[in-house]
NUMAR-423420 format. One record per residue (C-alpha): residue in one letter; x, y, z. Coordinates in steps of 0.02 Angstrom, whole numbers. Last residue first. Example, Ala and Ser with C-alpha at 12.3 -4.5 7.8 and 13.67 -1.06 7.14 Angstrom:
BEGIN
ATOM   fiza        u        v        w
ATOM      s      684      -53      357
ATOM      a      615     -225      390
***
This chain:
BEGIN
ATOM   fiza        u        v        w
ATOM      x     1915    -2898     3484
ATOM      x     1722    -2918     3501
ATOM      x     1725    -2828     3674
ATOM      x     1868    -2722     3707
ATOM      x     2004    -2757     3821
ATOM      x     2082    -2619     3895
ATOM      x     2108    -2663     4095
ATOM      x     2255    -2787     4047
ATOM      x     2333    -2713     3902
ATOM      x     2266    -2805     3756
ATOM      x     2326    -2958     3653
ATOM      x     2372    -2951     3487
ATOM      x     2290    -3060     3324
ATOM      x     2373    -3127     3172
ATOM      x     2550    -3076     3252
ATOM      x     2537    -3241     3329
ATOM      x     2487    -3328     3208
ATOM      x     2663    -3303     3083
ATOM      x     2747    -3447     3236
ATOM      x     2654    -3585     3149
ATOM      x     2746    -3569     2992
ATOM      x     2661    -3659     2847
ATOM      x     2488    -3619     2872
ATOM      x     2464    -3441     2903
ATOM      x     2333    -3445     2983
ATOM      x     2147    -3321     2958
ATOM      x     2049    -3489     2952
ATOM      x     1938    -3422     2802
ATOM      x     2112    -3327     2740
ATOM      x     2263    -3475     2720
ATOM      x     2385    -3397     2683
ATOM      x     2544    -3477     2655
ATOM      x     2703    -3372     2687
ATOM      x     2843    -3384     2579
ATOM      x     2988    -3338     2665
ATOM      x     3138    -3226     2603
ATOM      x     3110    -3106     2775
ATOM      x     2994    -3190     2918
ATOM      x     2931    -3001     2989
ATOM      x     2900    -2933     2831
ATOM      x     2782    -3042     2828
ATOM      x     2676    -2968     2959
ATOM      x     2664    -2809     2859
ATOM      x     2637    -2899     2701
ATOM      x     2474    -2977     2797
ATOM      x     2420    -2801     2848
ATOM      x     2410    -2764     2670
ATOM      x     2298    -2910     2628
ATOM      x     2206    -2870     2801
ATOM      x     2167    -2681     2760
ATOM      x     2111    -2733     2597
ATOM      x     1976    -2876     2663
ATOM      x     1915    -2723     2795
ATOM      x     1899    -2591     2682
ATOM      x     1776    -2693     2552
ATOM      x     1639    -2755     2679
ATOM      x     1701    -2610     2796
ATOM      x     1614    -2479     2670
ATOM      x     1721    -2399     2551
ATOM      x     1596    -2322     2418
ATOM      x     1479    -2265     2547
ATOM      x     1294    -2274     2514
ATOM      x     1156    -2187     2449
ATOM      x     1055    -2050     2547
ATOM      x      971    -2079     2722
ATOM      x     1060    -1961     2813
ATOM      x     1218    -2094     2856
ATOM      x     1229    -2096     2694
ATOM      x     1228    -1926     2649
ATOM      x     1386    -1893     2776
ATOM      x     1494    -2040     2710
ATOM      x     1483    -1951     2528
ATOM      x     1498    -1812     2614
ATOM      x     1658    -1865     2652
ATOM      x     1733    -1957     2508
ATOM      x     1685    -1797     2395
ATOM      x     1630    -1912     2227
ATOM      x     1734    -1912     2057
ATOM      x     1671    -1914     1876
ATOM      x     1707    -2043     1771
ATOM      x     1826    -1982     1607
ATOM      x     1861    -2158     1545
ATOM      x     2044    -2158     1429
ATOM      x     2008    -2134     1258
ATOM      x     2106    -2260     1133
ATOM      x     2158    -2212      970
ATOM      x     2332    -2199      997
ATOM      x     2331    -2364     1106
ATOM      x     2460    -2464     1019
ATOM      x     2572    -2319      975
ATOM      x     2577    -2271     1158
ATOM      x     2668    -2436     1228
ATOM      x     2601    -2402     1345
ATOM      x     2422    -2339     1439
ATOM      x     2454    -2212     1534
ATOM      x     2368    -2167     1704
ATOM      x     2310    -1965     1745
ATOM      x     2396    -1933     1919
ATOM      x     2335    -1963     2087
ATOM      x     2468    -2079     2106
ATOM      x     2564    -2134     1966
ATOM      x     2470    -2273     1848
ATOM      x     2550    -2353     1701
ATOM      x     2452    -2472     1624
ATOM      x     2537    -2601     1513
ATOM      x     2481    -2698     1360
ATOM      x     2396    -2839     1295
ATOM      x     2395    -2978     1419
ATOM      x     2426    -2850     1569
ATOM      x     2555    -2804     1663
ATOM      x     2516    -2665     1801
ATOM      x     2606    -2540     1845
ATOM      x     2572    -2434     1998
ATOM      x     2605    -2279     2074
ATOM      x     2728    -2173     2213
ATOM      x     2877    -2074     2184
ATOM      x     2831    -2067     2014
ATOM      x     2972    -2159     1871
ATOM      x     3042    -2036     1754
ATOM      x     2975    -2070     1599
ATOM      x     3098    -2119     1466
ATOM      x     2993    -2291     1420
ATOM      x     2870    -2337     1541
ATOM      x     2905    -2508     1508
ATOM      x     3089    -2510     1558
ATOM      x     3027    -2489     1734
ATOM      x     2994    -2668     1740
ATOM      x     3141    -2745     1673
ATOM      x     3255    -2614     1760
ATOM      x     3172    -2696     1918
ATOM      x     3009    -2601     2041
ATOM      x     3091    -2487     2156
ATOM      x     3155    -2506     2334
ATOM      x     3217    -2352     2436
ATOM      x     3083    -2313     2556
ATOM      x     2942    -2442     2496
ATOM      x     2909    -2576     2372
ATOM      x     2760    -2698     2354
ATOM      x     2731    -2836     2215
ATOM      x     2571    -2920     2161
ATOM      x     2580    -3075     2063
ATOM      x     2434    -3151     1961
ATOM      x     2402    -3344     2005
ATOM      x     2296    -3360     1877
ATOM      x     2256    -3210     1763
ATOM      x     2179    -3046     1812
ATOM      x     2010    -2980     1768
ATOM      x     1877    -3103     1788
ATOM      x     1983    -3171     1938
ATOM      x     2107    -3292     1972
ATOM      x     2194    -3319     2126
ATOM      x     2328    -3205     2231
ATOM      x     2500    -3224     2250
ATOM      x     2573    -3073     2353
ATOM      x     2746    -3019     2342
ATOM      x     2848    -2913     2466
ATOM      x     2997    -2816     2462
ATOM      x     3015    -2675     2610
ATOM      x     3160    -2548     2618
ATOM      x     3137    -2467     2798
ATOM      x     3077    -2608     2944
ATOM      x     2961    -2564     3084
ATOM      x     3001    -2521     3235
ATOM      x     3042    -2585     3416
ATOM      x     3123    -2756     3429
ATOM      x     3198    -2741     3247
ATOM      x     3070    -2735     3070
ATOM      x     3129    -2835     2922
ATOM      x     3196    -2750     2778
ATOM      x     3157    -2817     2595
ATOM      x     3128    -2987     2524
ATOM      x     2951    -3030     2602
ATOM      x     2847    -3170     2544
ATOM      x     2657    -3177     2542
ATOM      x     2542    -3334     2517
ATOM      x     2359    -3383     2451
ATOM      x     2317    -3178     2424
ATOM      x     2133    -3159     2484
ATOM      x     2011    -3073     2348
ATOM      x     2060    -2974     2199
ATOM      x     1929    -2873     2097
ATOM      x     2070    -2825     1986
ATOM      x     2035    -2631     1944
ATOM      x     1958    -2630     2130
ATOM      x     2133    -2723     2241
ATOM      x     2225    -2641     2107
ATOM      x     2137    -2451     2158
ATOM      x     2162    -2467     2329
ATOM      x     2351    -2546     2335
ATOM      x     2386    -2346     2333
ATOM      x     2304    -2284     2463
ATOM      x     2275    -2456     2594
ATOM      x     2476    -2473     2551
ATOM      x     2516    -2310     2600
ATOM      x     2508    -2312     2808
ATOM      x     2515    -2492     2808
ATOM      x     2674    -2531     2692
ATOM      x     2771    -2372     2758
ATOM      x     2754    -2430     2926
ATOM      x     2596    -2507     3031
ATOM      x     2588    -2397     3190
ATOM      x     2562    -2416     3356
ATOM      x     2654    -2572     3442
ATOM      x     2775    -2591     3268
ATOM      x     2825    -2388     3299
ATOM      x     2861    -2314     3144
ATOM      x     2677    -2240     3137
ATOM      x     2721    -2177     3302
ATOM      x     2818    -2040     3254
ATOM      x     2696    -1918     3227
ATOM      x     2623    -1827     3398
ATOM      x     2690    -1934     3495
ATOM      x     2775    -2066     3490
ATOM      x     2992    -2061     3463
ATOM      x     2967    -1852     3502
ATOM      x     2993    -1832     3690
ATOM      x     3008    -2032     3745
ATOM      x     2883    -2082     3875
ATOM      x     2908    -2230     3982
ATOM      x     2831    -2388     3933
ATOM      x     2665    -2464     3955
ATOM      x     2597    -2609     3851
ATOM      x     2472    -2575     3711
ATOM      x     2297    -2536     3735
ATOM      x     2280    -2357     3767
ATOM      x     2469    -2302     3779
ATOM      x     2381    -2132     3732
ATOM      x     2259    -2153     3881
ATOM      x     2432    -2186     4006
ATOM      x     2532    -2037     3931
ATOM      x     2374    -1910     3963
ATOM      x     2462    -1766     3876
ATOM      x     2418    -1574     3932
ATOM      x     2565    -1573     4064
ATOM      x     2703    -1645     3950
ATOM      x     2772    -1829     4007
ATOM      x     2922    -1824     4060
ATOM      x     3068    -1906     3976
ATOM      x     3122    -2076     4005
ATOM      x     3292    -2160     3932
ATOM      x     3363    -2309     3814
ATOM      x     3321    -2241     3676
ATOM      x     3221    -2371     3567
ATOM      x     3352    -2462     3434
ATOM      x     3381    -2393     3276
ATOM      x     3321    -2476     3092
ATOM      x     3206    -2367     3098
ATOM      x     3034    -2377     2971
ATOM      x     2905    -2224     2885
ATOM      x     2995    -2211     2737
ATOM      x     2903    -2157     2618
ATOM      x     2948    -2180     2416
ATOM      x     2797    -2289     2372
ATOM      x     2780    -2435     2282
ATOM      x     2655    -2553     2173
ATOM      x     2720    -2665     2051
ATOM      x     2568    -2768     1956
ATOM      x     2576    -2953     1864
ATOM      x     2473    -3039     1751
ATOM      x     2317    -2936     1713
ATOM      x     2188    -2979     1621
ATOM      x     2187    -2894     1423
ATOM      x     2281    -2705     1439
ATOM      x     2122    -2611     1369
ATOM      x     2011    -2740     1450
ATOM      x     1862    -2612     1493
ATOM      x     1877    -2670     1688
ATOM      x     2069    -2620     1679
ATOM      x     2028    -2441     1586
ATOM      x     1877    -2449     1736
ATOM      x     1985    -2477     1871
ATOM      x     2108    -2330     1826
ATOM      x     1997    -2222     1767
ATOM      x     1881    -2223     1948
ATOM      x     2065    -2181     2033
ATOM      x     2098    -2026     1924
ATOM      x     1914    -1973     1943
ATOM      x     1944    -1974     2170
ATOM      x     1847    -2058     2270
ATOM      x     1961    -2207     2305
ATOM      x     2084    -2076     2319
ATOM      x     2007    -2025     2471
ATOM      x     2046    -2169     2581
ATOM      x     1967    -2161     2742
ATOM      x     1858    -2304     2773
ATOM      x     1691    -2272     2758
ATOM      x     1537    -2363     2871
ATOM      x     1352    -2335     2889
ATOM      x     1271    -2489     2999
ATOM      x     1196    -2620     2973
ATOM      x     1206    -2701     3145
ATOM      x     1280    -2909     3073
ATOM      x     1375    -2816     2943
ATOM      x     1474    -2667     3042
ATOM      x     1495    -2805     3166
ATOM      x     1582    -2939     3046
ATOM      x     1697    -2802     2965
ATOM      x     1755    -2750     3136
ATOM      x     1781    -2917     3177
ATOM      x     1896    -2950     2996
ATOM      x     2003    -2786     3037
ATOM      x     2034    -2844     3235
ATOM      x     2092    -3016     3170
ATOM      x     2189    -2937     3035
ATOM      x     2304    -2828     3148
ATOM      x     2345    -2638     3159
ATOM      x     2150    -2580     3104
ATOM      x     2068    -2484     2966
ATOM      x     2217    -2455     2888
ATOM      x     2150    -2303     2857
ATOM      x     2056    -2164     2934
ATOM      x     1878    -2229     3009
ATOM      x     1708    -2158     2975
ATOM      x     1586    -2228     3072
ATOM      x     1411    -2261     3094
ATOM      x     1360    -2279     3268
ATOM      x     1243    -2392     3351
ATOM      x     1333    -2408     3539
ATOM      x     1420    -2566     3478
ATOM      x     1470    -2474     3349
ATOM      x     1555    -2348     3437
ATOM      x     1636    -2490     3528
ATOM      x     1704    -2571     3385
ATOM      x     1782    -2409     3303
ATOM      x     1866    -2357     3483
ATOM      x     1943    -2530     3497
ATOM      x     1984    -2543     3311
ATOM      x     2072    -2366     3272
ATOM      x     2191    -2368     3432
ATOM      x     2355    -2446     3366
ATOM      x     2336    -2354     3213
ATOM      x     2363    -2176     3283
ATOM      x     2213    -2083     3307
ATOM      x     2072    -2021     3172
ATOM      x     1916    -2112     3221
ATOM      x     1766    -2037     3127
ATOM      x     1597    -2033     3234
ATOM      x     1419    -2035     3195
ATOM      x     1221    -2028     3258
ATOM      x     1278    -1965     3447
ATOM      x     1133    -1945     3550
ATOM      x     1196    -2006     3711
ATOM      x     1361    -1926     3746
ATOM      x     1397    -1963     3908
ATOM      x     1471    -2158     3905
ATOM      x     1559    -2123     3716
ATOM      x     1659    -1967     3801
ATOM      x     1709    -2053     3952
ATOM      x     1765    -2201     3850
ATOM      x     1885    -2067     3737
ATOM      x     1967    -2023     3889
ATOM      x     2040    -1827     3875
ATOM      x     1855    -1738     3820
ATOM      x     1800    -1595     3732
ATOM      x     1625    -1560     3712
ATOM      x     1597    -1442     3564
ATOM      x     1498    -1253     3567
ATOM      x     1656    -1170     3532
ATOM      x     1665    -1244     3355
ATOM      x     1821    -1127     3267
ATOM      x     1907    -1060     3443
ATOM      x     1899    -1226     3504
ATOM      x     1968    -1323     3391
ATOM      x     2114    -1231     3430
ATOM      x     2148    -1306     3599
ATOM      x     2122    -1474     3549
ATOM      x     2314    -1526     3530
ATOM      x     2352    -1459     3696
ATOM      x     2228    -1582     3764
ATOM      x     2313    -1710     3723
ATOM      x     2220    -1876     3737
ATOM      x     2113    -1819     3609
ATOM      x     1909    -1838     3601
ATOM      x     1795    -1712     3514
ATOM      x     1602    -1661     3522
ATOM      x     1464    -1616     3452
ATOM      x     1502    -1568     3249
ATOM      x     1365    -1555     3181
ATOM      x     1314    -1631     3001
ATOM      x     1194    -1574     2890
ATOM      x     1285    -1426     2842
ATOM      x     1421    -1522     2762
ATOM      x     1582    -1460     2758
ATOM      x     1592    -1513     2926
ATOM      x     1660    -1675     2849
ATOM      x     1802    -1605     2787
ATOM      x     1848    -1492     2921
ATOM      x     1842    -1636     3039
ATOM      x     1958    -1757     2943
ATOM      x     2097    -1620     2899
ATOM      x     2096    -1597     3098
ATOM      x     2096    -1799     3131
ATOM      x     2234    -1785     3010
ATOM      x     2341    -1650     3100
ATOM      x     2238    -1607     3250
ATOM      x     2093    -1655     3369
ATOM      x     2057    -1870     3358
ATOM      x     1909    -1954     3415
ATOM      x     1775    -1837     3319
ATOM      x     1593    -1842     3375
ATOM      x     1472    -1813     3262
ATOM      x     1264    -1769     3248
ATOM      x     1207    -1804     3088
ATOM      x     1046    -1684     3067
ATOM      x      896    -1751     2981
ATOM      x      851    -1646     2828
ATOM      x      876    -1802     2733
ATOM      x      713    -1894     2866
ATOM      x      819    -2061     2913
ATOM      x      820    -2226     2799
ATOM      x      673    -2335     2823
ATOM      x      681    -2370     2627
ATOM      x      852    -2307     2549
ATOM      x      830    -2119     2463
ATOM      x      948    -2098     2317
ATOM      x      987    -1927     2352
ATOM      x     1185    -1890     2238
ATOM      x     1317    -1855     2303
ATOM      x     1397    -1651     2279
ATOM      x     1549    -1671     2195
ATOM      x     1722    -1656     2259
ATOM      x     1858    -1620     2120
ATOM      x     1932    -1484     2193
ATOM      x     1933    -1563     2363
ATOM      x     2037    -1715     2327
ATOM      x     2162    -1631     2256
ATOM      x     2183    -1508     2402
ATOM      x     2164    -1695     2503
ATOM      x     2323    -1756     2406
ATOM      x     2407    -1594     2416
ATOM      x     2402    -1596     2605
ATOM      x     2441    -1791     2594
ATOM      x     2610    -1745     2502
ATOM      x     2654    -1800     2302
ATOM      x     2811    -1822     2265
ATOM      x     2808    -1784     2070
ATOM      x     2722    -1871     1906
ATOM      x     2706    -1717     1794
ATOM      x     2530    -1660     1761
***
């Protein structure tokens, strides 16, 4: 396959071809397998849409009812599950529906923790899109409840299912490129404006609650088309940028291949974010410990939009034209070469002629999610793992922030410990009226 640009549609096509049906590995006190999972989705269209068809491939699981704050958006689910609920407040929707087993929360970013915590509170597993949550604090509670009620949880990042990904973590874990010294990780987005906000107000479409979408960032007027329906991801109250909307994907499988922990400090040399949205062009470098299979202080580096890796890196690919998105990663003996959801390459090629790549076979993500929550293995990207990833890459979003400063880390108190003024994007504070308990 020929590295290309590579779009979430043909991601999840990808993803779909090489879903296999999970395995039943019953768990002791686990639910009756012909149990059904019944699901409420908080989301309607584009990748809440892609989220429910997946998961409703399952016949096990019913689909009961749906939250979206537009209600133009949820039109059409109609028309393919007309027995569903739909509701405009996603609260409203959690108080009446009583005998809910499971939810997936597919909103913009700003909204994934409140509406993950409180399904939990009220006992649900759930399947959340990725990053798990905007801030760290909100991605190490949800982490903590998930734990403490034992409950069935997935973050959604497919690749993590996917072969490709599986031979990229075991090649590393198999020492074909010795531990690991340094990785470049990019992608070629460029979810960032360096404009200001508009300065006027637009009004708010019939079917749109403006106030519920707001949810539990500050009100504003609404813009036509700077929000909603995809623009928000550039947004620093609502979305996370390029770095947070691909870094959870791609940073996936270096975070597994590496077994890396918390980074001890993070320094940003690309484009800071202005008063609105987030920065295009980001730089940053993470320092992370030792571990079985990287060396001391091994270096991670992120790029985005425009940025690549150096000449000096890049040179040792050889005459292959770099992937819009991927990984390198330096190693001890060699160099693994990794575009996304693509077959890696282990270089140079005359040292590893007679080496054959792992051939692990990949899992469907969602019914993966679905069996467990029946009774029937477990999720491979349960909160444990999803929520220490989603802060590391949450972290380079915040320093991005404090451009060409290293940031000290310091992860059991969750401060950075060198510049006091870093904390305050550790944790946000909620509209008044929106709090949530446990964040």
């Amino acid at each position: 396959m020929t590295p290309s640009r590579i779009t979430r549609r043909d991601a999840l096509k990808r993803l779909a071809a090489v879903g296999l049906a999970v395995p039943y590995v019953r768990r002791l006190h686990a639910a009756d397998p012909s149990e059904t999972v019944y699901h409420a989705s908080f989301g309607a269209s584009g990748m809440a849409a892609s989220d429910i068809g997946s998961l409703t491939g399952s016949k096990y699981l019913k689909l009961v009812a749906v939250a979206d704050v537009d209600l133009g958006r949820a039109e059409g689910l109609k028309k393919q599950f007309p027995d569903i609920k739909i509701y405009q407040d996603w609260r409203e929707l959690l108080d009446k529906e009583k005998d809910l087993n499971s939810a997936n929360i597919s909103t913009p970013d700003h909204m994934h923790a409140p509406i993950t915590m409180r399904a939990m509170q009220q006992g649900l597993n759930v399947y959340t899109q990725k990053p798990l949550t905007q801030t760290i604090y909100e991605a190490r509670q949800l982490a903590k409840v998930a734990a403490e009620k034992k409950l069935v949880t997935q973050m959604g990042i497919q690749i993590h299912s996917h072969p490709v990904h599986k031979t990229v973590v075991e090649t590393i874990h198999q020492g074909a490129i010795g531990k690991v010294k340094e990785v470049h990780s990019w992608s070629g987005k460029h979810w960032g404006d360096r404009n200001p906000r508009p300065d006027r107000t637009d009004p708010v479409p019939a079917h749109l609650d403006w106030d519920q979408w707001l949810g539990v960032a500050a009100k504003r007027p609404y813009l036509a088309h700077y929000y909603h329906p995809g623009e928000w991801r550039k947004r620093l109250d609502f979305g996370t940028g390029t770095f947070g909307d691909m870094g959870c994907h791609i940073l996936d499988p270096v975070y597994g291949a590496l077994a890396l922990t918390y980074p001890i400090s993070v320094r940003s040399e690309g484009g800071a974010p202005n008063d609105d949205s987030w920065g295009l062009d980001s730089q940053v470098q993470y320092v992370y410990p030792a571990t079985e299979y990287a060396v001391e202080k091994v270096t991670l580096t992120w790029y985005d939009g425009d940025k690549r890796p150096p000449e000096e890196v890049k040179s040792l690919i050889g005459e292959r034209k770099l992937s819009d998105q991927g990984s390198i990663y330096i190693g001890e003996k060699g160099v693994l070469y990794s575009p996304y959801i693509d077959t890696p390459v282990l270089l140079p090629a005359d040292k590893f002629e007679d080496y054959k790549l792992p051939t692990p076979a990949g899992d469907n993500h969602y019914l993966q999610f679905v069996e467990a929550c029946r009774g029937n293995g477990k999720t491979s990207t349960p909160f444990s793992y999803a929520g220490p990833l989603t802060e590391s890459v949450l972290l380079g979003c915040l320093a991005t922030r404090f451009p060409k400063t290293t940031l000290e880390w310091n992860a059991e108190s969750m401060k950075v410990t060198n510049v006091a003024d870093a904390n305050r994007f550790v944790r946000k504070t909620y509209r008044e009226g929106w709090e949530e308990k446990g964040l």
